[in-house]
N, CA, C and O of each residue as an XYZ file, in Angstrom:
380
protein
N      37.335    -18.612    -17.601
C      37.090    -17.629    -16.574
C      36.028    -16.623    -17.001
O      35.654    -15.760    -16.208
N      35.539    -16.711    -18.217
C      34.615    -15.806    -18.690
C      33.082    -15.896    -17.833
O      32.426    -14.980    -17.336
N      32.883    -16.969    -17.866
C      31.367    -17.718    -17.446
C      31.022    -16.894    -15.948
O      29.981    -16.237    -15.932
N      31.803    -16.916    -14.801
C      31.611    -16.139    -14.020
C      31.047    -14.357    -13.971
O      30.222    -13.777    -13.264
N      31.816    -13.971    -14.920
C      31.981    -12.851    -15.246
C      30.654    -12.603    -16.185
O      29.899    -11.659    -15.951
N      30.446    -13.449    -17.177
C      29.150    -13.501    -17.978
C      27.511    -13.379    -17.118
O      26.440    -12.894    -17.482
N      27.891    -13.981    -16.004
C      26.679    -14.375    -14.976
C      26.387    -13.485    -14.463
O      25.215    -13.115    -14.377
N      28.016    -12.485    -13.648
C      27.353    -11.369    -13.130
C      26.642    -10.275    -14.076
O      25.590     -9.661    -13.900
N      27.465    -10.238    -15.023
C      26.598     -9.161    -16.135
C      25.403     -9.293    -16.503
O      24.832     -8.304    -16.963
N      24.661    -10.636    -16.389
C      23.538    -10.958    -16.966
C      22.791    -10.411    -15.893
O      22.057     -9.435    -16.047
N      22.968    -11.082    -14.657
C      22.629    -10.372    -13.317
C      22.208     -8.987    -12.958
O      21.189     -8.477    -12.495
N      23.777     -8.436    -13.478
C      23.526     -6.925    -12.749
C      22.511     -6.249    -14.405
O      22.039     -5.113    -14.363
N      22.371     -6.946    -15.416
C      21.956     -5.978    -16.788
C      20.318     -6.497    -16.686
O      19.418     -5.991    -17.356
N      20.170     -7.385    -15.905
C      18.387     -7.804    -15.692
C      17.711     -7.510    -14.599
O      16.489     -7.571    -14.468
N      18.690     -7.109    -13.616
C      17.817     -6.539    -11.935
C      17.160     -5.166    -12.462
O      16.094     -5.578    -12.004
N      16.903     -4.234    -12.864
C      16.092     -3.435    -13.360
C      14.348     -4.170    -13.841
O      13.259     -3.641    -14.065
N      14.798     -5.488    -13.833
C      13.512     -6.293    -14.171
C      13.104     -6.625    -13.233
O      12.006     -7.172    -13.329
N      13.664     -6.511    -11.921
C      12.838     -7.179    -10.441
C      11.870     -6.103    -10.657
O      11.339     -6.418    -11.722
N      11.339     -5.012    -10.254
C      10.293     -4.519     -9.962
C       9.301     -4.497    -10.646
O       8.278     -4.204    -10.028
N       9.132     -4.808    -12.303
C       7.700     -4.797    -12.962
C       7.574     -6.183    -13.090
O       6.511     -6.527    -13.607
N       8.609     -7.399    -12.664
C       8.044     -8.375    -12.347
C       7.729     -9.069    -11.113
O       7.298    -10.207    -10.928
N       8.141     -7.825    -10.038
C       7.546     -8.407     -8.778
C       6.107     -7.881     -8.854
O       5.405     -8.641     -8.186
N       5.243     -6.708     -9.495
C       4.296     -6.339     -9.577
C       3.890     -7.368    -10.570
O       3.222     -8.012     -9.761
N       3.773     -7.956    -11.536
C       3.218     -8.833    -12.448
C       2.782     -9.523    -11.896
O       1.612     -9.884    -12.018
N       4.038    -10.174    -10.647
C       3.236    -11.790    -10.168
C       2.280    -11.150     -8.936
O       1.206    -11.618     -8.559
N       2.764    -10.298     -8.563
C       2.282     -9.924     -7.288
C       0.871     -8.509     -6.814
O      -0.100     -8.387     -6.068
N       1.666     -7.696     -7.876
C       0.486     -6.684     -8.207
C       0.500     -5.615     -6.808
O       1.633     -5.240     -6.505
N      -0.507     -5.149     -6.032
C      -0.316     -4.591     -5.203
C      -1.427     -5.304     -4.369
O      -2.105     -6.281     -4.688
N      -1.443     -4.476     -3.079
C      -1.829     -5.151     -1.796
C      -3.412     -5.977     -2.425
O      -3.655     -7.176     -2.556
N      -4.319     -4.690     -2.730
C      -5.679     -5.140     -2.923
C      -5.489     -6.187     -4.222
O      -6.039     -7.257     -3.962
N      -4.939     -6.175     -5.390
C      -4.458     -7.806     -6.188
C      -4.241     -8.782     -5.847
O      -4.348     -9.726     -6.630
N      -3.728     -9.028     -4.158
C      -2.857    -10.122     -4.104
C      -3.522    -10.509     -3.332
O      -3.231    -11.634     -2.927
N      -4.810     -9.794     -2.677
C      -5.630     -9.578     -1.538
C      -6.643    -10.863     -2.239
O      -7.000    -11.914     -1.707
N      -6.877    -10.453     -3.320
C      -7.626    -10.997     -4.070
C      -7.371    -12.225     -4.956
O      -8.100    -12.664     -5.846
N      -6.772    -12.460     -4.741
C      -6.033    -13.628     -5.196
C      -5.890    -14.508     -4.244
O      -6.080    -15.678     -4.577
N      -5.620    -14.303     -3.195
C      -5.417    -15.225     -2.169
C      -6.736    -15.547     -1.506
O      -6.754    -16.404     -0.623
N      -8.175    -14.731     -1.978
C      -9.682    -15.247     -1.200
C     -10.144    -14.529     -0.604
O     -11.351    -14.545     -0.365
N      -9.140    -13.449     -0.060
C      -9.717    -12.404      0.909
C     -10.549    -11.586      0.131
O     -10.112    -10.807     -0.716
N     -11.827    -11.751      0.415
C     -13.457    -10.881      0.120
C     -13.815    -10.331      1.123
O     -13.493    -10.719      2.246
N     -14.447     -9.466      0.920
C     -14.015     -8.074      0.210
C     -12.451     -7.491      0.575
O     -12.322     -7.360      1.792
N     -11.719     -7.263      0.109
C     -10.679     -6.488      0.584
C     -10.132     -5.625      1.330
O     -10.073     -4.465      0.923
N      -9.643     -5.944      2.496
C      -9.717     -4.770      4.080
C      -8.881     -3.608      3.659
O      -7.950     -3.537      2.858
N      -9.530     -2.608      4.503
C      -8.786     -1.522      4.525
C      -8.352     -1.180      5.613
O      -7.555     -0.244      5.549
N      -8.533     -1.519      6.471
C      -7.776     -0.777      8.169
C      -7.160     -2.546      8.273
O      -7.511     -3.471      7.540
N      -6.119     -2.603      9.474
C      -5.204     -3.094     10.115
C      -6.077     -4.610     10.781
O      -5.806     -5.800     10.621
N      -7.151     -3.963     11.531
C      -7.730     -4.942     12.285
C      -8.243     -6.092     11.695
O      -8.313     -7.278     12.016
N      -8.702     -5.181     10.411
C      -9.700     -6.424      9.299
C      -8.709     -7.201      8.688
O      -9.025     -8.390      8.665
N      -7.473     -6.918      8.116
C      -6.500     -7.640      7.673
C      -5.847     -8.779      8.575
O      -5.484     -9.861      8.116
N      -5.743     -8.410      9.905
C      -5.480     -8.962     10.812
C      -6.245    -10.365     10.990
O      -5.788    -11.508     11.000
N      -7.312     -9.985     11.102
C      -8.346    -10.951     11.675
C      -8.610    -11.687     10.177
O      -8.781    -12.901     10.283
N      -8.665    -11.206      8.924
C      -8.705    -12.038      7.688
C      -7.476    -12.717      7.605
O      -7.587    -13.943      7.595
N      -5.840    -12.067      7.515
C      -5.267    -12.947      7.505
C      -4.910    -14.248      8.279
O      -4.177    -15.151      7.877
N      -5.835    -14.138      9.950
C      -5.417    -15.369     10.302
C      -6.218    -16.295     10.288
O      -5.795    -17.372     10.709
N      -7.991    -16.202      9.689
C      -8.600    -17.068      9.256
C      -7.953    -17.322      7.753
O      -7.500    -18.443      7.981
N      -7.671    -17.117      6.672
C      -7.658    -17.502      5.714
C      -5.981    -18.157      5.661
O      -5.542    -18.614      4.605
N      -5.332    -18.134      6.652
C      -3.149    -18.449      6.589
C      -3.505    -19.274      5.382
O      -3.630    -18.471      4.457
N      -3.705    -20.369      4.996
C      -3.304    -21.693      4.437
C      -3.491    -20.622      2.694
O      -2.620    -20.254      1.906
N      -4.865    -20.447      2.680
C      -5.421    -19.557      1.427
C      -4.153    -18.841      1.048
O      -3.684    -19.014     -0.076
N      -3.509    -17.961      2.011
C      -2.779    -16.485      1.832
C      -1.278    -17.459      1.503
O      -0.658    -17.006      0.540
N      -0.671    -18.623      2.114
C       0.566    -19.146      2.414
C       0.381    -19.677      0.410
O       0.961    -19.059     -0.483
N      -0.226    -20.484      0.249
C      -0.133    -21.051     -0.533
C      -0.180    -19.815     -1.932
O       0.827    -19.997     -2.616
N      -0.805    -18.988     -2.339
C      -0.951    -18.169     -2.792
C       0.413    -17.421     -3.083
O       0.898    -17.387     -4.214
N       0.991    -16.826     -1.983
C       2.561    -16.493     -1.586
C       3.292    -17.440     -2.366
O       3.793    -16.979     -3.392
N       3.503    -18.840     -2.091
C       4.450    -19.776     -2.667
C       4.246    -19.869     -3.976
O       5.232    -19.778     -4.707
N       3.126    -20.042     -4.470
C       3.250    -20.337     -6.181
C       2.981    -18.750     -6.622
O       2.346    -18.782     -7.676
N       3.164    -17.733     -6.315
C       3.755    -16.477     -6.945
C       5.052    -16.359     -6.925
O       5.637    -16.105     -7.978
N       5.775    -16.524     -5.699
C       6.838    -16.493     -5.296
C       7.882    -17.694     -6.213
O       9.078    -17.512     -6.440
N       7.175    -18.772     -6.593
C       7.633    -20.016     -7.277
C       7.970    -19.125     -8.694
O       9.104    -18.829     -9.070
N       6.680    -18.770     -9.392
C       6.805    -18.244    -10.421
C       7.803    -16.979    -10.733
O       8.441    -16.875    -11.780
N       7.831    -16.112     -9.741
C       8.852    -14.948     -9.524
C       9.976    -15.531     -9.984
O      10.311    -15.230    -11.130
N      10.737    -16.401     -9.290
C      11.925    -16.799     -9.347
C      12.295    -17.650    -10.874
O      13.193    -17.612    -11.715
N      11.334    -18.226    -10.706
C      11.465    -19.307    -12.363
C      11.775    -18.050    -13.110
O      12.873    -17.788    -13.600
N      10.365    -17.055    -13.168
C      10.929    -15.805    -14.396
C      12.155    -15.398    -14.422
O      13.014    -15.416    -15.303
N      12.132    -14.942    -13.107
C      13.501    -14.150    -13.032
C      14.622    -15.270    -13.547
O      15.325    -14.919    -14.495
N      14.847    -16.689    -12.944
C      15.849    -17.250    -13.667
C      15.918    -17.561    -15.020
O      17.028    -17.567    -15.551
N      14.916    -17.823    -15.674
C      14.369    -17.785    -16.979
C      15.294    -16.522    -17.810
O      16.338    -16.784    -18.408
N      14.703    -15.125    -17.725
C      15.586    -14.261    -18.104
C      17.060    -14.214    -17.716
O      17.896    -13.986    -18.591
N      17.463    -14.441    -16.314
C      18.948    -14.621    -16.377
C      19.380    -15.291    -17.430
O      20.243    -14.895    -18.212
N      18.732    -16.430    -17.482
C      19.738    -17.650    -18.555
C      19.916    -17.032    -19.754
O      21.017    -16.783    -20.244
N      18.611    -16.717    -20.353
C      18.645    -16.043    -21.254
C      19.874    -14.741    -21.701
O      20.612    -14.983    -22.656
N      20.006    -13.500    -21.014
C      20.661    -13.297    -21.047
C      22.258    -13.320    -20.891
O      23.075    -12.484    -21.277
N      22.473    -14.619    -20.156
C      23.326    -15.356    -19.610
C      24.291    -15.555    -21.262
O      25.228    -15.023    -21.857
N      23.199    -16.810    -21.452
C      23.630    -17.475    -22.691
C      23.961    -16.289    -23.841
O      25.050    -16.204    -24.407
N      22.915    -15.463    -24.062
C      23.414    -14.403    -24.780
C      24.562    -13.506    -24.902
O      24.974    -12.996    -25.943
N      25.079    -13.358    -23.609
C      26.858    -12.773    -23.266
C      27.646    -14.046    -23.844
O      28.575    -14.078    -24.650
N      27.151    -14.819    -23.347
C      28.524    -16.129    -23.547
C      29.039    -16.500    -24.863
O      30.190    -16.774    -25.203
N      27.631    -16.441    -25.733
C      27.774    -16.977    -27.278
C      28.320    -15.559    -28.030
O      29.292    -15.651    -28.779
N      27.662    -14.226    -27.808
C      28.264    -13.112    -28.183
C      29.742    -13.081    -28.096
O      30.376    -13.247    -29.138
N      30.369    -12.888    -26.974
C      31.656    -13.352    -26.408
C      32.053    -14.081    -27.078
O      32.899    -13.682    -27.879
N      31.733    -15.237    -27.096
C      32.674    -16.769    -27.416
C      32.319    -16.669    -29.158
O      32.835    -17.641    -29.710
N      31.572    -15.750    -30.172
C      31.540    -15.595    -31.387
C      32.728    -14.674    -31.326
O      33.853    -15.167    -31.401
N      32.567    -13.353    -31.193
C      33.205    -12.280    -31.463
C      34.650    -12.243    -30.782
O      35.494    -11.502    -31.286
N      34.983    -13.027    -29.631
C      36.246    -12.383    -28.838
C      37.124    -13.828    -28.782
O      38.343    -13.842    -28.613
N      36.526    -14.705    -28.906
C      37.475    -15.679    -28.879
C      37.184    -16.819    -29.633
O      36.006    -17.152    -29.767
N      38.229    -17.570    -30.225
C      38.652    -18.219    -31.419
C      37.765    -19.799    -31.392
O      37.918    -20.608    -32.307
């Protein structure tokens, strides 16, 4: 019954890591702007508008393999810390 309990802790002791790794993969507007093709980088509503719906495929795909990578990290460190409760635990507390 530990393993459950191990998961959430790993969970709730690594979400402090969502936000400098949603900026890592993601960065802010004009980073991601740029990453996805959009030249030069809009600043009012209309230009974004009209760039994001010539470039969708550019901007979609861009989205998914950040978004791919987000999650791998983030599960990456769960495990990590995951495994680290469990073996701590299962050294120190039980036989």
């Amino acid at each position: 019954m530990l393993h459950p309990y191990a998961f959430l802790t790993a969970v709730l002791v690594t979400a402090p890591l969502l936000a400098p790794l949603w900026r890592l993969f993601f960065g802010d507007w004009s980073h991601f702007a740029y990453d996805a093709g959009l030249r030069p980088v809009p600043d009012q509503w209309p230009d974004i508008k009209r760039q994001l719906s010539a470039h969708f495929a550019s901007i979609l795909a861009t989205s998914i393999v950040d978004l791919m990578g987000f999650f791998l990290a983030y599960a990456a460190i769960v495990a990590v810390a995951y495994h680290t409760l469990v073996w701590t635990a299962g050294f120190f507390f039980l036989d």
